[in-house]
C-alpha positions in Angstrom: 291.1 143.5 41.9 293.9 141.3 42.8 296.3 143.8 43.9 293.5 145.5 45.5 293.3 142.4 47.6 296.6 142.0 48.0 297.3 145.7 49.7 294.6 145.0 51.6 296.0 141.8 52.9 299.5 143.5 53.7 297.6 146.2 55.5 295.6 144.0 57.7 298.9 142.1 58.4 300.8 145.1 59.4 298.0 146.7 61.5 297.8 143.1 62.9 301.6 143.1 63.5 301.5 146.5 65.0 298.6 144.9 67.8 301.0 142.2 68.5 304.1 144.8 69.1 301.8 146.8 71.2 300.2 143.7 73.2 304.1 142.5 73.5 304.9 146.2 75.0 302.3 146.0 77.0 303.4 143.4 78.7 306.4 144.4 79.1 305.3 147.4 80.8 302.9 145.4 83.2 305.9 143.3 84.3 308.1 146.4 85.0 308.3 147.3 88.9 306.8 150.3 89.4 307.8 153.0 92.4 304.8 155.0 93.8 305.1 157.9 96.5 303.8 161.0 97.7 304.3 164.2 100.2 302.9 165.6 102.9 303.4 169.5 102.2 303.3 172.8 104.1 299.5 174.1 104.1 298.4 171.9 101.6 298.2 168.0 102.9 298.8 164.8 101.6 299.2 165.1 97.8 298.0 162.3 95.6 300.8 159.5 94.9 303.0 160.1 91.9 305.2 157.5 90.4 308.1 156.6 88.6 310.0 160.3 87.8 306.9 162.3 87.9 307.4 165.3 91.1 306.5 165.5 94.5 305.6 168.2 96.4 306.1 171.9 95.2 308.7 174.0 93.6 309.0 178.1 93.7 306.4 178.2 96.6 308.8 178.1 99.6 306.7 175.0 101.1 308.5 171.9 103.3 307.8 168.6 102.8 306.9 166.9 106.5 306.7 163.6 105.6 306.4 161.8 102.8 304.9 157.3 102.1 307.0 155.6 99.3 305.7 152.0 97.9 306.8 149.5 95.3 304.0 148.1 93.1 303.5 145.6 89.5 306.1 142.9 91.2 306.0 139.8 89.5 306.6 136.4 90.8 310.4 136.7 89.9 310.4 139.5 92.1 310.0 140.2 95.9 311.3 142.6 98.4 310.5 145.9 99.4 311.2 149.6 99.7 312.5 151.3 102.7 313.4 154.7 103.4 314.4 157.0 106.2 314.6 161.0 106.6 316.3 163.4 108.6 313.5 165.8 110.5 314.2 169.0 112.0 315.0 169.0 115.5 314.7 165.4 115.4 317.6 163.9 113.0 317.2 160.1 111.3 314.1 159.2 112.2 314.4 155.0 112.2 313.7 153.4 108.4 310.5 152.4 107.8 308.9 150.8 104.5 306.5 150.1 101.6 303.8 152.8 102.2 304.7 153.6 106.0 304.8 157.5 106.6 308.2 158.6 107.4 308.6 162.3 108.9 305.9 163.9 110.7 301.9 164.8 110.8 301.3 168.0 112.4 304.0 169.3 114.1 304.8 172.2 111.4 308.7 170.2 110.9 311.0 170.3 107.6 311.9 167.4 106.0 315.8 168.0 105.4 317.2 164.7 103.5 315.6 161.4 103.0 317.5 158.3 102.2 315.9 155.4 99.9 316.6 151.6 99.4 315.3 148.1 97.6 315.9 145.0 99.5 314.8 141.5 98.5 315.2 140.2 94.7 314.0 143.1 93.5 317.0 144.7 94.8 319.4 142.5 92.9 317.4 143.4 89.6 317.0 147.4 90.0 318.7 150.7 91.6 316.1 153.3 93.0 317.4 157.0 92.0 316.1 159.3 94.0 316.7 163.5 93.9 315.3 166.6 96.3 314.8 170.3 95.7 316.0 171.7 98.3 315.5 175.2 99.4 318.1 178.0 98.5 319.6 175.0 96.4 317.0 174.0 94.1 317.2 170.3 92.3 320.4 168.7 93.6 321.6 165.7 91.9 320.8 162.2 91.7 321.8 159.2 94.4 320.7 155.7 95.1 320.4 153.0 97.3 320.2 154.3 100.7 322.7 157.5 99.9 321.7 160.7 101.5 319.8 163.2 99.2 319.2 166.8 100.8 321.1 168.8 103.3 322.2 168.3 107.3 323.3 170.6 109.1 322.0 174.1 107.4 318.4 173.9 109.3 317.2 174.0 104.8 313.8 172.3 103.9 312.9 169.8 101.3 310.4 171.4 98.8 309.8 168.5 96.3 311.3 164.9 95.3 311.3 162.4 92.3 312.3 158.6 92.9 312.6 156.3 89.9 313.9 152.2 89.6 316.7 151.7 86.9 317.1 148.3 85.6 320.9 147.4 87.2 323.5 148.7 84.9 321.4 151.3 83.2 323.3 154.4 85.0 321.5 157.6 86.6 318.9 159.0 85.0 320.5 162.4 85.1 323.2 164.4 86.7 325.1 162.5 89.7 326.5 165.7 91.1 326.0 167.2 94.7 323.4 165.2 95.5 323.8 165.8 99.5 325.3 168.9 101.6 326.6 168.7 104.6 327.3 171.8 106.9 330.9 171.0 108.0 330.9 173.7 110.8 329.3 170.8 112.9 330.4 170.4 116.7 333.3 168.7 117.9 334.4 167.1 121.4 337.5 168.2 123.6 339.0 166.1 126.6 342.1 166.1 128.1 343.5 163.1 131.1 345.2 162.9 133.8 348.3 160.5 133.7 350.4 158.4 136.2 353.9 160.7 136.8 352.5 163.5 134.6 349.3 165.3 135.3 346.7 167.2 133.3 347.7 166.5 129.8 346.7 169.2 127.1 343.3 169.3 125.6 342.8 167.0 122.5 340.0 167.1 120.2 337.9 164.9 117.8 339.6 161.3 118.0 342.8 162.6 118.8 344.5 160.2 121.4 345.1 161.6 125.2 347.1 159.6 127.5 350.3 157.3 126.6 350.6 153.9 125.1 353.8 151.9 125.1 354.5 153.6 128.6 352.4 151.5 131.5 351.1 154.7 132.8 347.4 155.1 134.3 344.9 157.4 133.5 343.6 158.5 136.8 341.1 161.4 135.6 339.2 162.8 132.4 337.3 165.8 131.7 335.1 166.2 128.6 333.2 169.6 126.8 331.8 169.9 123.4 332.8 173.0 121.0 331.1 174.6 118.2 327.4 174.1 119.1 324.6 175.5 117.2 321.0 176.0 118.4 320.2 172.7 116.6 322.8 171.5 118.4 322.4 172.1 122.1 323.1 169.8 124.4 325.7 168.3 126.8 328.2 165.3 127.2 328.2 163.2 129.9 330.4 160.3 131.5 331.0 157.9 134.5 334.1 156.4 135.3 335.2 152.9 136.7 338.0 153.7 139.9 339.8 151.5 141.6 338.4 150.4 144.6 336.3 152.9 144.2 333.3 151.6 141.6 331.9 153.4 139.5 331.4 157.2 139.9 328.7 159.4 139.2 327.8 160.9 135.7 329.3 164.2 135.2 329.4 166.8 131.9 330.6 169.1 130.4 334.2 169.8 131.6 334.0 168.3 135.1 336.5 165.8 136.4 335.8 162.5 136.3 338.4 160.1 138.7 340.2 160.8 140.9 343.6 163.3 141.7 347.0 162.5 144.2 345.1 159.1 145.1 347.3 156.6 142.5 344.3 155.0 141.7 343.8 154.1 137.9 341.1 154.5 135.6 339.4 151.0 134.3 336.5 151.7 132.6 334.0 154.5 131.0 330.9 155.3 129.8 329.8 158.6 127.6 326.7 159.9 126.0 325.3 163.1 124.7 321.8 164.7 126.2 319.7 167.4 124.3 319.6 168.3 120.9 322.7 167.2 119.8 322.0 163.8 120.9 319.3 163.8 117.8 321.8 164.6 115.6 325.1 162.8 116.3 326.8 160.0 117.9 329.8 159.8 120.3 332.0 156.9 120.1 335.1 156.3 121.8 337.6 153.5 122.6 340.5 152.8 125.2 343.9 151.7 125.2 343.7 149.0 128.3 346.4 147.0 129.9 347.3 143.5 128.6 344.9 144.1 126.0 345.8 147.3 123.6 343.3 149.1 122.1 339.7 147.6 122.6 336.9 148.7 119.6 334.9 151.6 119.9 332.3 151.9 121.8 329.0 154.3 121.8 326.3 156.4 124.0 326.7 154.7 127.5 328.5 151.8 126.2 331.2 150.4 128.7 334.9 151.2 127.3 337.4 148.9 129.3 337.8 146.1 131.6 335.7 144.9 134.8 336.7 142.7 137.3 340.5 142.5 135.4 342.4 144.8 137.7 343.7 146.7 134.0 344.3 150.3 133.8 343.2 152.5 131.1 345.7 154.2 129.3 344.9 156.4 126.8 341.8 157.4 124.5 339.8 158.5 121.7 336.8 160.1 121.2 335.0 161.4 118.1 331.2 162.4 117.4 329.7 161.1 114.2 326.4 162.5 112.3 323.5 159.6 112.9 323.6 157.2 110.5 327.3 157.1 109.3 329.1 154.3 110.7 331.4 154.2 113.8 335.2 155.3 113.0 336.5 151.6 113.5 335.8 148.2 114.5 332.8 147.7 117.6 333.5 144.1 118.6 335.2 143.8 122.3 335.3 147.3 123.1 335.0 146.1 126.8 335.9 142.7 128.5 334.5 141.6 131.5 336.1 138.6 134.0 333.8 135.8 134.5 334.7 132.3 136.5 337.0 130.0 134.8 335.6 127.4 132.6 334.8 124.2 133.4 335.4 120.8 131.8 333.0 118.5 132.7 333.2 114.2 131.5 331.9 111.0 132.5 332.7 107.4 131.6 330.7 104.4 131.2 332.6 101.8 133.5 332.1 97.6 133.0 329.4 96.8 134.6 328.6 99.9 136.3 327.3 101.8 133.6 327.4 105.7 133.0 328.9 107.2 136.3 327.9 110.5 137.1 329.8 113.0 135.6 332.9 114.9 137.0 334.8 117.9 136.2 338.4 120.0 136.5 340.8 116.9 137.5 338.7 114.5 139.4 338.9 110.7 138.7 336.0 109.4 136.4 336.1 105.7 136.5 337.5 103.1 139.0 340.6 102.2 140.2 341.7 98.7 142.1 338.8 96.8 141.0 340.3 96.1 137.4 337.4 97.7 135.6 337.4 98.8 131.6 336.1 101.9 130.8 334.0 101.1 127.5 333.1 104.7 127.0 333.3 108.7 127.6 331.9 112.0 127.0 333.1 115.6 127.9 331.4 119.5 127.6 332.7 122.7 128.5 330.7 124.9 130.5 331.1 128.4 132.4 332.6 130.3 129.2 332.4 133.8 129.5 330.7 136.3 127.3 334.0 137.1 125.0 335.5 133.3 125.1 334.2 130.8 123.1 334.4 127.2 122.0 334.1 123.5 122.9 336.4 120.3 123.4 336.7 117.1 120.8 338.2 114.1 121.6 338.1 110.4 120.6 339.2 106.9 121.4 341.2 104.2 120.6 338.9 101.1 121.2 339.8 97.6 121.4 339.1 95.6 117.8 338.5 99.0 116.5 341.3 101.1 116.6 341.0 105.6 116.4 337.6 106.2 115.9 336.7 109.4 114.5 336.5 112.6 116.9 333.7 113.2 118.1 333.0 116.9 120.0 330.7 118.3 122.8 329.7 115.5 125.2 329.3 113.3 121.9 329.9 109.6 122.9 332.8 108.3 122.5 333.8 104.6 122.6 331.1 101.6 122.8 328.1 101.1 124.4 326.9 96.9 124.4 330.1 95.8 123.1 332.3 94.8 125.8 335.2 96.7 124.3 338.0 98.5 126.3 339.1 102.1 125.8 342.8 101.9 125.1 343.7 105.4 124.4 342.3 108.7 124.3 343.3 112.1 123.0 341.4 115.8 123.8 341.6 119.2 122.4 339.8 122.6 122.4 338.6 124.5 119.8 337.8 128.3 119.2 338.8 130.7 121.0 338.8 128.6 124.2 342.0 127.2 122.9 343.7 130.7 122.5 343.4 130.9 126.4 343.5 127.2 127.9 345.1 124.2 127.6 343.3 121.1 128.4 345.5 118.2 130.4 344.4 114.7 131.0 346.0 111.4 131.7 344.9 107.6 132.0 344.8 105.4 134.6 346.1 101.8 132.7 346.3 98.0 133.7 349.3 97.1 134.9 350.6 100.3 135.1 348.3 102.5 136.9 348.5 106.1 136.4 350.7 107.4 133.6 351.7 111.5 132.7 350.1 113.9 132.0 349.4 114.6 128.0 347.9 117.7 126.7 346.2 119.3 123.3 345.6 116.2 121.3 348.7 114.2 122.5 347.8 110.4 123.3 347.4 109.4 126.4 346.9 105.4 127.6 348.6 102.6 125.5 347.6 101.1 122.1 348.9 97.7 120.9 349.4 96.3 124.0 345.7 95.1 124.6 345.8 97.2 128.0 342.4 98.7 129.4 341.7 102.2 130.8 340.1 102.2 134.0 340.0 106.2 134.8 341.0 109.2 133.8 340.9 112.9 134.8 341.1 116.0 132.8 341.2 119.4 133.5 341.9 123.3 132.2 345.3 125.2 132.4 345.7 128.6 131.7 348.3 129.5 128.8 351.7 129.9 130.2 351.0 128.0 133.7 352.5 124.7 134.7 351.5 121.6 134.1 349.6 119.7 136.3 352.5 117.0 136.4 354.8 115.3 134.1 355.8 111.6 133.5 355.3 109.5 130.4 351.6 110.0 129.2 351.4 106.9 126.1 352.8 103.9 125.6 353.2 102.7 121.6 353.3 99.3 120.7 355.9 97.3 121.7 358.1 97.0 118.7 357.4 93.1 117.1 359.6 91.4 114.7 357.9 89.8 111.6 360.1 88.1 108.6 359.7 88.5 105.0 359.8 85.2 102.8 359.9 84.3 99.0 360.2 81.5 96.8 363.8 81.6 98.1 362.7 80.3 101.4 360.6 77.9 100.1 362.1 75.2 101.9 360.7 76.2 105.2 358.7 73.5 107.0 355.7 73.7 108.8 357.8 72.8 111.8 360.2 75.8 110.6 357.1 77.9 110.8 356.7 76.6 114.4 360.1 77.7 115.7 359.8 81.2 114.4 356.7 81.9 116.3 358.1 80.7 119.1 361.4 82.5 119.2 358.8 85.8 118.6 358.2 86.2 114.7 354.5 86.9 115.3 353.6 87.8 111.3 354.8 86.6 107.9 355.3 88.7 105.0 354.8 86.8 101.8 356.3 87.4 98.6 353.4 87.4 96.0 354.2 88.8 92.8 356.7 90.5 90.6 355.9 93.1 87.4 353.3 91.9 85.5 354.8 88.4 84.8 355.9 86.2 87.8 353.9 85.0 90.5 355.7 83.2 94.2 354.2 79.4 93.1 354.5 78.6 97.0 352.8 81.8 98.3 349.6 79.5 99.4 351.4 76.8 101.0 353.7 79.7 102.7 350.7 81.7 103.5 349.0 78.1 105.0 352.3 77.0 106.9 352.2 81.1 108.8 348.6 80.3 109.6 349.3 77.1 110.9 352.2 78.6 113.3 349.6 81.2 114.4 350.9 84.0 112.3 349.7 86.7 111.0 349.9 87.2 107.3 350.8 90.5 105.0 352.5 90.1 101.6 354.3 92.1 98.9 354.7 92.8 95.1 358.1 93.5 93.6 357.7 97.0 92.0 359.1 97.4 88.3 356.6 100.5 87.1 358.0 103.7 86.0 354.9 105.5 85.1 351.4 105.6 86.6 349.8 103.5 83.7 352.7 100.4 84.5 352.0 101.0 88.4 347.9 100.3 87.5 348.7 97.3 85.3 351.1 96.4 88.5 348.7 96.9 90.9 345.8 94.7 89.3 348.3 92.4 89.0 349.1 91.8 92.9 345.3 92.2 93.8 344.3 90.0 90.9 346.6 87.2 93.1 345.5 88.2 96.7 342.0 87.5 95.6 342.4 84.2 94.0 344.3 83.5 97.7 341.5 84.9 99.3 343.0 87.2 101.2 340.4 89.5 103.3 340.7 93.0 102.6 342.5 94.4 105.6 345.6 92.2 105.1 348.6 94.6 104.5 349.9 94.9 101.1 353.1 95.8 100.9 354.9 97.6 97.6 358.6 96.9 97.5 359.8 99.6 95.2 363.4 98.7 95.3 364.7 98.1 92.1 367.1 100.2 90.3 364.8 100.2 86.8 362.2 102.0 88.8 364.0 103.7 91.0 366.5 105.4 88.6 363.4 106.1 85.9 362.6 109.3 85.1 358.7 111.3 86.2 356.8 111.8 89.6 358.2 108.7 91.3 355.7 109.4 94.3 352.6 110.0 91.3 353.7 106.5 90.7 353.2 105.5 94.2 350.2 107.0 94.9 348.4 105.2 91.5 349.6 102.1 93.1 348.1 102.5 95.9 344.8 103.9 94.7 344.2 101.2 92.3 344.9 98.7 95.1 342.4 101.0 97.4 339.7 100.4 94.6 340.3 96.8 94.5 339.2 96.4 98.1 342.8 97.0 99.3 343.2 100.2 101.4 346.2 98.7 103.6 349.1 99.6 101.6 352.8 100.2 102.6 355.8 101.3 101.1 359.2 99.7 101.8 362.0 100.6 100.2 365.9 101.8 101.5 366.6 104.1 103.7 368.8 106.3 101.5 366.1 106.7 98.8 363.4 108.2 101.8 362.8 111.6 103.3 361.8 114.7 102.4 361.9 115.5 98.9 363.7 111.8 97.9 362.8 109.3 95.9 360.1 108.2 98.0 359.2 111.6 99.5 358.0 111.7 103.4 356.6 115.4 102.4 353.8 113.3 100.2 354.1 109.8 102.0 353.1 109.9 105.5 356.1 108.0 107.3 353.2 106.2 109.1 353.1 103.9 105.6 356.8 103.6 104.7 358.5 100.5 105.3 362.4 101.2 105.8 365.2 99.1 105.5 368.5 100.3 106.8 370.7 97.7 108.3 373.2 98.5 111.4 376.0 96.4 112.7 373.8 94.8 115.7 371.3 92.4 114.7 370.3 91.2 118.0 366.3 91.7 118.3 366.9 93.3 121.4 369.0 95.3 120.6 367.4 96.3 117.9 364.3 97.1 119.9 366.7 99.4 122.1 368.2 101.5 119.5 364.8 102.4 118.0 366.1 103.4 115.0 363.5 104.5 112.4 360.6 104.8 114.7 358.9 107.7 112.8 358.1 105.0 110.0 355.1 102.0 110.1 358.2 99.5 110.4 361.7 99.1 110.0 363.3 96.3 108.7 367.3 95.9 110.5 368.6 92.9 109.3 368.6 91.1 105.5 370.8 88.4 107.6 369.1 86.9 110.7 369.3 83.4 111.9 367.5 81.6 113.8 368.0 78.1 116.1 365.8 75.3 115.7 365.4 75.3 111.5 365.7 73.0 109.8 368.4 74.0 108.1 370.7 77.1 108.2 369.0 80.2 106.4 369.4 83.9 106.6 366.1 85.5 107.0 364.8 89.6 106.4 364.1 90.6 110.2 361.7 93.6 110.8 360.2 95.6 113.5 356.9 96.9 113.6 356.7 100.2 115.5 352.9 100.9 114.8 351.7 97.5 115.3 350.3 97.6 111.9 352.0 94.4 110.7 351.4 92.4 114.0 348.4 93.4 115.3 
C-alpha cells in the first residue's frame, strides 16, 4: 500500500509537472507575434486569412493573385509597430506601401500580382525578420527574402499564384532556401541622348548614364536630343524635356529625339527638366544630373525635376542620364541637383543706447547707435535674414562689458550686453555659422570714446578697446562676399595699455608705506606679493605688504615658490598657498601666481605641465580659478618645459630681461606680448624710496594683473 501510494504520488506530480510545461508553453506561444494574411485569387475571391507559414493562394491551377491584406497580431506590451508591404501590379508597377490589413493590388480589374515586397517597422522590427516567398508562374516556389526585399518577377509580364510570410525571431536565419528569391528581366529599356557643344557640334549618341558633353573644357551645351531603346508593350511610352536658354527662358517640352536648344545662336544651356509619359512611366524612373559652371557636378535629379542653375548666368556642360526600375534608389546623391540665385542676405542689429533705449534696428553697414552726444551703448542684438533656399546659417557674437569682462556668445538676435545696469559695451566680436560662412564674411567696426571710428575687423576678430575703460557708442556691420574687398582697413582693437606692476618678498620688507606711495605714483599700479614657498615657509610680512599696496591704492596678486616634482607634491603645494590666501582673506578672484623656477623642479623628471595643471586645479577647487604661470623665457614654448601647446600663453608669466629697462621703452619693444605678462627687468629703481633697492618690473599686456 505504501508504494502504491507512493507511484501514485509521483504520477500525479509528473502529470502535474507536465500541466505546468504546457501552461508555461502556452504562454509562450500567446506572447509570440503572430503574421496573418490572405489573397485575392483569380475566379475564386478573397480566401480566408492564413498565418504564420501556412499558403496563400493556389498552386498547379494557373490562377493570379490580384491583391492580397497582410496583418500583425498577439503583440505584447514590449512590442509595437506594424507591417507594411507593397506589390508590383501589372500594367501599373509599385503600387505605394500600405499596411496592417490594408488591401494592396487590385479588386476587379482582372490584373496579376507580379512581386510583393514586405517589412516590420516599430519595436517589433528590432525583435523579428518577416520571410516572405511567392510561387510564381513558369517558376514555381522561388526562395526566401525579408524585410522589404523583392519576392517575384519584373519585367517578364509572370503572375503570382500563391505566397507564405512568416516572423523569425532576429538571428534565427531563413526558414528555408535563400536562393533566387526575385527575377528581373534584364532586356529592360534604356535611354540615348547625344548634345550639342560650344566649338564642336552634335556629339555622338550616349546611352544609359554615360556622360555627353565635356568637363574640364568650359564648353557650353547649346542643344540635346533624347529617345528611349528597347521598349516592350509593357513598356510604351515616351521621354520628354524642356530646356532653360539663355535669354531665351525656358522652352517647350519636346520627346523622343527632337532638339531641345538652340543651333549657330552661342547661346548656352542652363537648366533641364525630363520625365517619362505612358507605360513606361509605371514602371521606371529617369534621373539625370549636370555638370554646371562654377559648381561641377550637381546631384541627380528625377521626372520633371530642375537640373542646373537659375538666375546664375552658368552654363551646362555635360550630362548623365539613366532610367531606374520604381523603387530602387537613384544612382547617386539627390541633394542640390539645382541651385537657384536669390537676393543677398541681410544682417540686421540694433543697440540699446544710454538713455534712449532699444533703437530701431538697422542692417548691411548702417550706424546703430549715436555719435557726438557721448552716449554708451549698454547692449546689442543681430539676425540674419533673406538666406536662400541652399544657404544656410546664422550670426553669434558677444561683448566685452564693463565690470564684467567676455561674456559668453550668444547667437541669433540673442541679447547681448546689459539691460538696467548702466554698464558700457567695450568690445564686441561677430561671426557666422553654417554654411553662410562658406559664402560671406561678416565686417564690423566700433565707433569708441576718444577715438571715434576705428577699422574694420571681421570673423570673430575684436573690435572696440578693452582695459582702457572706453565706451562704444555705435557700430555698423555688414556682409561681404568671399574673395571681395574689405569694406575698409585701419586698426579695428585696441588691447590694454601695457601696466607695470612689481613683485616683492620678505627681501623688500623694508618698504614703507610712504615707499608704497611713490611707486603708485611713478605708475606701479598692482603688487605682487610673495606668499609661500614648498610646503614649509611662509613671507611673515605678506599682510603688512599686502596692507601697505592697499593703502597706496594698489592692486594686489601674490605667488608661491614652486618646489613639486610630481602631481601629489604640486596638491600638497597648492593647499599650501591657498591654505595662506585664506587666512589673509584674500577674495577669490585675486591672481595667484605659481613661480615654477627652481632648478629642483625644473630639472625633475615626469609630465612637468601634469604638474602644472594639478596645481592649478587644486587651487581652482579651493576657490582659486585665477592662476598664472611665470617662469623664464627659455624654459617656455611649444613643447618646453612649460609647454604653450598645453598652457595657453594667455596664463604664462614670462621673464626675459633685455638691455633697456626704461618702462617706456619697454612698452615700445613689446616683447612677449602673446603671454598674460612679461616681466623685463629683475633690476629697476626707482626715485623717491627710501632707500636704494632694485625691484622685479613687469608689464601686463592683458590687463589681468592691473585691472
Amino acid at each position: 500500500m505504501k508504494k502504491t501510494n507512493i507511484k501514485v504520488f509521483w504520477i500525479i506530480l509528473l502529470m502535474v509537472g507536465m500541466g505546468i510545461l504546457t501552461e508555461k508553453s502556452a504562454v509562450s506561444a500567446a506572447q509570440q507575434p503572430s503574421v496573418q494574411y490572405r489573397s485575392q485569387v483569380q475566379d475564386i475571391g478573397w480566401q480566408d486569412y492564413v498565418a504564420d507559414g501556412q499558403t496563400s493562394g493556389t498552386t498547379g491551377q494557373g490562377k493570379r493573385l490580384e491583391a492580397t491584406s497582410i496583418q500583425l497580431s498577439n503583440l505584447d506590451g514590449n512590442l509595437t509597430g506594424s507591417i507594411q508591404y507593397q506589390t508590383h501590379v501589372q500594367n501599373i508597377g509599385w503600387q505605394n506601401w500600405t499596411q496592417d490589413g490594408s488591401v494592396s493590388g487590385t479588386v476587379g480589374q482582372s490584373l496579376r500580382l507580379e512581386a510583393i515586397k514586405i517589412k516590420l517597422s516599430g519595436t517589433v522590427a528590432n525583435a523579428y525578420d518577416v520571410y516572405y516567398r511567392v510561387h510564381a508562374q513558369n517558376f514555381g516556389w522561388l526562395g526566401w527574402t525579408s524585410n522589404g526585399q523583392e519576392a517575384g518577377t519584373t519585367g517578364y509580364g509572370y503572375r503570382l499564384e500563391a505566397m507564405e510570410v512568416v516572423l523569425v525571431p532576429k538571428g534565427q536565419g531563413a526558414p528555408g532556401s535563400t536562393l533566387n528569391s526575385f527575377y528581373n528581366n534584364n532586356s529592360g529599356p534604356t535611354v540615348q541622348y547625344r548634345t550639342h557643344v560650344q566649338d564642336f557640334g552634335w556629339q555622338d549618341s550616349v546611352s544609359d548614364g554615360q556622360t555627353a558633353g565635356t568637363t574640364g573644357q568650359s564648353k557650353r551645351l547649346e542643344a540635346a536630343m533624347f529617345q528611349l531603346g528597347n521598349q516592350t508593350a509593357a513598356t510604351t511610352g515616351s521621354i520628354q524635356y524642356q530646356t532653360q536658354i539663355q535669354n531665351i527662358g525656358w522652352q517647350s517640352w519636346v520627346q523622343d529625339g527632337e532638339l531641345s536648344g538652340t543651333q549657330g545662336q552661342s547661346l548656352r544651356l542652363e537648366t533641364i527638366r525630363i520625365k517619362l509619359t505612358g507605360n513606361i512611366a509605371n514602371f521606371y524612373d529617369v534621373y539625370y544630373r549636370v555638370h554646371a559652371e562654377n559648381f561641377g557636378w550637381l546631384g541627380w535629379a528625377t521626372n520633371g525635376q530642375d537640373a542646373g542653375t537659375v538666375g546664375y548666368g552658368y552654363r551646362l556642360e555635360a550630362m548623365q542620364v539613366v532610367l531606374v526600375p520604381k523603387g530602387q534608389a537613384a544612382p547617386g546623391d539627390t541633394s542640390n541637383s539645382s541651385y537657384t540665385k536669390q537676393p543677398n542676405p541681410s544682417v540686421n542689429y540694433q543697440t540699446n543706447v544710454q538713455n534712449i533705449g532699444w533703437q530701431d534696428s538697422v542692417s548691411n553697414g548702417s550706424t546703430s547707435g549715436t555719435t557726438g552726444q557721448a552716449l554708451r551703448i549698454e547692449a546689442l542684438k543681430a539676425n540674419i535674414s533673406n538666406l536662400s533656399d541652399n544657404v544656410a546659417g546664422g550670426i553669434n557674437y558677444k561683448a566685452f562689458v564693463q565690470n564684467i569682462g567676455w561674456q559668453s556668445e550668444v547667437a541669433d538676435n540673442t541679447v547681448a550686453g546689459t539691460s538696467g545696469q548702466s554698464l558700457r559695451v567695450e568690445a564686441l566680436t561677430f561671426n557666422l555659422t553654417g554654411t553662410l560662412s562658406n559664402v560671406y564674411d561678416v565686417y564690423y567696426r566700433t565707433y569708441v570714446q576718444n577715438y571715434g571710428w576705428l577699422g574694420w575687423a571681421a570673423n570673430g576678430q575684436n573690435a572696440g578697446t578693452t582695459g582702457r575703460s572706453l565706451r562704444i557708442e555705435a557700430l555698423q556691420i555688414q556682409l561681404v562676399k568671399k574673395g571681395s574687398a574689405a569694406p575698409g582697413g585701419g586698426t579695428a582693437y585696441l588691447a590694454p595699455e601695457p601696466s607695470d606692476f612689481i613683485d616683492v618678498s620678505s627681501n623688500q620688507s623694508d618698504l614703507t608705506q610712504a615707499d608704497f606711495n611713490a611707486l603708485h605714483a611713478a605708475g606701479i599700479k598692482t603688487a605682487v606679493v610673495k606668499l609661500s614657498e614648498y610646503t614649509t615657509y611662509k613671507n611673515p610680512f605678506a599682510a603688512t605688504q599686502i596692507s601697505y599696496a592697499r593703502n597706496a591704492g594698489m592692486k594686489i596678486a601674490v605667488y608661491h615658490y614652486a618646489w613639486f616634482t610630481n602631481q601629489a607634491e604640486a596638491t600638497n603645494e597648492a593647499n599650501y598657498f591657498a591654505n595662506y590666501a585664506q587666512t589673509l582673506g584674500l577674495p577669490s578672484d585675486t591672481v595667484m601666481v605659481d613661480d615654477y623656477e627652481v632648478n629642483y623642479a625644473v630639472d625633475s623628471s615626469g609630465d612637468k605641465v601634469a604638474d602644472l595643471d594639478t596645481f592649478r586645479s587644486t587651487l581652482a577647487q579651493r576657490g582659486y580659478g585665477n592662476v598664472v604661470d611665470y617662469s623664464y623665457q627659455s624654459i617656455i614654448g611649444p613643447g618646453n618645459i612649460v609647454d604653450t601647446n598645453r598652457i595657453s600663453p594667455n596664463d604664462i608669466w614670462i621673464a626675459q630681461y633685455p638691455n633697456n629697462t626704461n618702462p617706456a621703452a619697454a612698452r615700445a619693444l613689446q616683447y612677449n606680448s602673446q603671454f598674460a605678462a612679461w616681466q623685463y627687468s629683475s633690476n629697476k629703481y626707482f626715485s623717491g624710496l627710501s632707500r636704494s633697492i632694485p625691484l622685479d618690473v613687469s608689464i601686463d599686456y592683458s590687463g589681468r594683473f592691473t585691472n
